[in-house]
N, C-alpha and C positions, 0 to 999 in steps of 0.2 A: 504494500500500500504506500502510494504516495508520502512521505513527510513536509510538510513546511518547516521555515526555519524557528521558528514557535517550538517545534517539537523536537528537536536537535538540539545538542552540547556544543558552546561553542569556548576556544582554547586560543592560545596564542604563541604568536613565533617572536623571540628575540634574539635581535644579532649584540645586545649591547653597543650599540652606536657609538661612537667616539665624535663630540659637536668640534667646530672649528675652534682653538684656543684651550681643548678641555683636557682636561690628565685622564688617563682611562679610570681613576678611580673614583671622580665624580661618574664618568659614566655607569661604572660597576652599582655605584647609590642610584642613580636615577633606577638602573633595572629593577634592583631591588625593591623602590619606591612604588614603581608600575607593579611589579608582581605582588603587593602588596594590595594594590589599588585591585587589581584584575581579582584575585582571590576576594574579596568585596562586592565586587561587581557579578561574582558568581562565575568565571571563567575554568570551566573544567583543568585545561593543561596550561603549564608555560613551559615552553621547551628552547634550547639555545643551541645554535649552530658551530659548529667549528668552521672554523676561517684561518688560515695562515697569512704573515707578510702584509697584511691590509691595515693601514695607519687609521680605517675609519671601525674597526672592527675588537671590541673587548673580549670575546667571549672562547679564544682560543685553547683555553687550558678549560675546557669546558667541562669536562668532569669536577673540577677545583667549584666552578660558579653556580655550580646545579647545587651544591654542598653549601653553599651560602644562599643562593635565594631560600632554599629549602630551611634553613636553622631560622628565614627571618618572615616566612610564612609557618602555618596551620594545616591547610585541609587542601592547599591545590595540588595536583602533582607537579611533581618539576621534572624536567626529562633531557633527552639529546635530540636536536631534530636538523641534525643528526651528531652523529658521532662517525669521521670517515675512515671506520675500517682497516683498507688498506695502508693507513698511516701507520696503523700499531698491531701488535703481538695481541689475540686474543684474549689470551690469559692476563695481562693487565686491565682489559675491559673488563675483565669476568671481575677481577678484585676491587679494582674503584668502585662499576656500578653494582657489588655486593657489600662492599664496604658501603655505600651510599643506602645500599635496601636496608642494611643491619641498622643503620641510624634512622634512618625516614622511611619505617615498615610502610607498604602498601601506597607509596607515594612515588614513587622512582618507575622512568620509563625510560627505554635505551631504544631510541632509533638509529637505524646505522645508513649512511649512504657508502656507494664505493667511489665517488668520484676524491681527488685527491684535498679537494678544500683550496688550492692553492696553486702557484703556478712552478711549472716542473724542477727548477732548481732547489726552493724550497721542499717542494717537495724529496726530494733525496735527502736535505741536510735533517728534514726527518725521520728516516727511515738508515740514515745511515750506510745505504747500498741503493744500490741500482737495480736489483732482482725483483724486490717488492713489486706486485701486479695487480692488476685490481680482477683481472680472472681467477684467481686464486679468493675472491669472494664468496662465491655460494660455499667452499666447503669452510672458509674462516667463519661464516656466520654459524654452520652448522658446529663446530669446535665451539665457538662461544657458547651455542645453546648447553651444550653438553657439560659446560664449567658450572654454568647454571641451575643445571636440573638436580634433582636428587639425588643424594649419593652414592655413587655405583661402586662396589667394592672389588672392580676390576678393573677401577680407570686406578694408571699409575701417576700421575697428574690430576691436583684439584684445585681448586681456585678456592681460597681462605682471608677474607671473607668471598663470599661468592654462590659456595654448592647448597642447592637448597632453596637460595634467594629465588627462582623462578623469572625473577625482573621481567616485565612484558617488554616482549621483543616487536618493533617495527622496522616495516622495510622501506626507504623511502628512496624517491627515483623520480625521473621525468622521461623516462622511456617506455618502452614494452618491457625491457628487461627486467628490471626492479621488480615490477606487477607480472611476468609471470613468476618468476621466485619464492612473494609475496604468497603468490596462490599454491605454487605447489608447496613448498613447507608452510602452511596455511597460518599463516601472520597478518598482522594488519598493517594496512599499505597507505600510506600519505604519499600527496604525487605535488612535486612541488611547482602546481601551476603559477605561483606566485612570478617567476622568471622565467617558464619554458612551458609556455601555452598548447604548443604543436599539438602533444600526443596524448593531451587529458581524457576525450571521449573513449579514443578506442584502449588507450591504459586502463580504464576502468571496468569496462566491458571486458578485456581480455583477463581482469584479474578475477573479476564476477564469474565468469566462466570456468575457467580452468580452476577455480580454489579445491583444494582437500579440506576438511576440518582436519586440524590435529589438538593436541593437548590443550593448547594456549587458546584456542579460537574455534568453535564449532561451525561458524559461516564467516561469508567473508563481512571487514568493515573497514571502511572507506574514509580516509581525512584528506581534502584537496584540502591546500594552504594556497591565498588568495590575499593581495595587497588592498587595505580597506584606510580612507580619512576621510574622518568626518568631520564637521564642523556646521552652524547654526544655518550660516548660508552656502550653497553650490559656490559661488563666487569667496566665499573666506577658506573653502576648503581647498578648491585651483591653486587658490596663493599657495597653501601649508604644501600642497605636491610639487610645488618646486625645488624643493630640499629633493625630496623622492625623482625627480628628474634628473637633478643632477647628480645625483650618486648613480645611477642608472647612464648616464650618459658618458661620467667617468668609466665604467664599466666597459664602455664601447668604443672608447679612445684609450684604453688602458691607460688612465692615470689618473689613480685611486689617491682620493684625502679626505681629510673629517668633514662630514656632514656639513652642509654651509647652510646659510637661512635663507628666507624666503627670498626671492626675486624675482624676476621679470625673466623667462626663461625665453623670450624673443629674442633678446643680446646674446646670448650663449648657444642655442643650438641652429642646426640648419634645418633645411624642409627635410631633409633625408637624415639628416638624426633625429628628428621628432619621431618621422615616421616610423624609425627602426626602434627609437627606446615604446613606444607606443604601441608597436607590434609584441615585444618584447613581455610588456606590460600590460598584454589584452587583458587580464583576469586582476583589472586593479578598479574600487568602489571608489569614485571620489563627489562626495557631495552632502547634502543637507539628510539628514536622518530619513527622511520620505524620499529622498532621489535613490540612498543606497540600500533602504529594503529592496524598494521593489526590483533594482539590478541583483540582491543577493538571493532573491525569491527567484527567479528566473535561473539566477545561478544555481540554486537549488533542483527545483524543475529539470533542469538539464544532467546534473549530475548525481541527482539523490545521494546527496553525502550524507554519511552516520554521523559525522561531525563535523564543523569547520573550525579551520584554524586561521586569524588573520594576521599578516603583518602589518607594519605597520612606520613608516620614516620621518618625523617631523618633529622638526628644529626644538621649538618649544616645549619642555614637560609640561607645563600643565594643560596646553591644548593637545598633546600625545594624549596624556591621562582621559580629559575630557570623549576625547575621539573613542578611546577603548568602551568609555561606558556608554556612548550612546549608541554602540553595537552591541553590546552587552542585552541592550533592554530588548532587541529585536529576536534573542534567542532563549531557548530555553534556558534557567537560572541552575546552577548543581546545587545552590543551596537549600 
């Protein structure tokens, strides 16, 4: 049956932002202050991304910051959305996010991506070798599950903390690939339409289809992550996306720096960078509380998502803040 977004949990993605002029450790408090706010507002998850090498980005030691939102919230879960995999040894995931279950029972969620967070040099001086593959994913997932699970008294290797913990495992992706994965070791699958639009219908369908139930999940369920700001008026909201533009613009001129404030995004970009950060950004809500229901109602419509999760990029905390709760009100509350 149908859902509206009325009847749906909705969650949130943080990259911890780093603004122009700001030390990451204001940025680290602002997170914190949001997810504070969000768990308030009734916001099921707050999950934080690994990123490498990116001067606008806090949340790289991301197991470290899930461990602090989580000691300075309650009842939301905190999670990884994601954790990239191929950067690390499974067996240290299995420990941090068991070490993180053993302190915040029932709260912790581990999404994994396999792309590498970063771009390829860094990437190595984390990994320390050049062998490391991101094809070597589907069976590094299944290892981690297995650090996880109950304790087998013929594995010679366990994860302490870790075995036991169960942590819900997600699989997150913007390809086919991910979501079929997703389906066959039947986990739950976030598709991160927020920046790679392309493949979200037939990714969901294809992971709808092909799912197994296994232990963790008996059908499948579905979190597209989708860029949402809101504001009183469609016009005060325009302005607050010009932060969001140009971080996204940087993105496509590779050259990335902290979040800058609102402007006038006529001077900065061209017709064919608009058009591409635009494209880029099909699955972005920008406007007045009644412009982005009814686009996230349609967005719902189209994708029957079990959950959404939003992001979300703009300059100001306390109109960030403001923006999370007047999406908040459009969804079902976990409180």
């Amino acid at each position: 049956m149908s859902k509206k977004i009325a009847e749906i949990p909705i969650s949130l993605l943080d990259l911890a932002p780093i603004l122009e002029g700001q030390h990451p450790q204001e940025a680290i408090q602002n997170s914190l202050t949001l997810a504070q706010a969000a768990e308030s507002f009734g916001y099921k998850r707050d999950w934080f991304a690994e990123h490498h090498n990116m001067p606008n980005i806090a949340s790289s030691a991301t197991s470290v910051l899930i461990g602090h939102i989580a000691n300075g919230t309650s009842k939301i879960r905190v999670g990884s959305g994601g954790v990239m995999l191929p950067n690390h040894a499974p067996l240290v995931i299995a420990e941090q996010f068991g070490t993180l279950a053993s302190i915040y029972p029932n709260r912790i969620d581990l999404g994994l991506g396999r792309a590498p967070g970063t771009d390829q040099i860094t990437s190595i001086a984390l990994r320390r070798s050049r062998h490391g593959s991101v094809d070597d994913f589907p069976e590094d997932v299944l290892e981690l599950q297995n650090y996880l699970a109950p304790y087998n008294p013929k594995s010679k290797v366990n994860a302490y903390p870790g075995v036991g913990t169960e942590v819900p495992i997600w699989l997150l992706g913007s390809s086919l690939y991910s979501a079929q994965l997703a389906a066959m070791l039947g986990l739950s699958y976030s598709f991160a339409s927020h920046f790679a639009p392309t493949y979200l219908t037939e990714a969901l369908e294809t992971y709808r289809d092909q799912f197994k139930p296994s232990a963790q999940l008996s059908k499948p369920y579905v979190m597209p992550c989708v860029n949402v700001i809101a504001a009183d008026t469609d016009e005060q909201a325009r302005l607050l996306a010009s932060t969001f533009y140009q971080m996204a613009l940087g993105l496509i001129r590779n050259k990335r720096k902290p979040l800058q404030p609102p402007t006038d995004m006529s001077n900065i970009w061209s017709p064919r960078e608009e058009e591409t950060v635009k494209q880029m950004m099909t699955y972005s809500f920008i406007g007045s509380k009644e412009t982005i229901a009814n686009e996230l109602e349609d967005f719902q419509t189209k994708t029957q998502a079990d959950e959404i999760m939003v992001t979300s990029y703009i300059y100001d905390q306390e109109a960030k803040i403001k923006s999370f709760e007047m999406v908040s009100d459009l969804f079902q509350s976990s409180n």
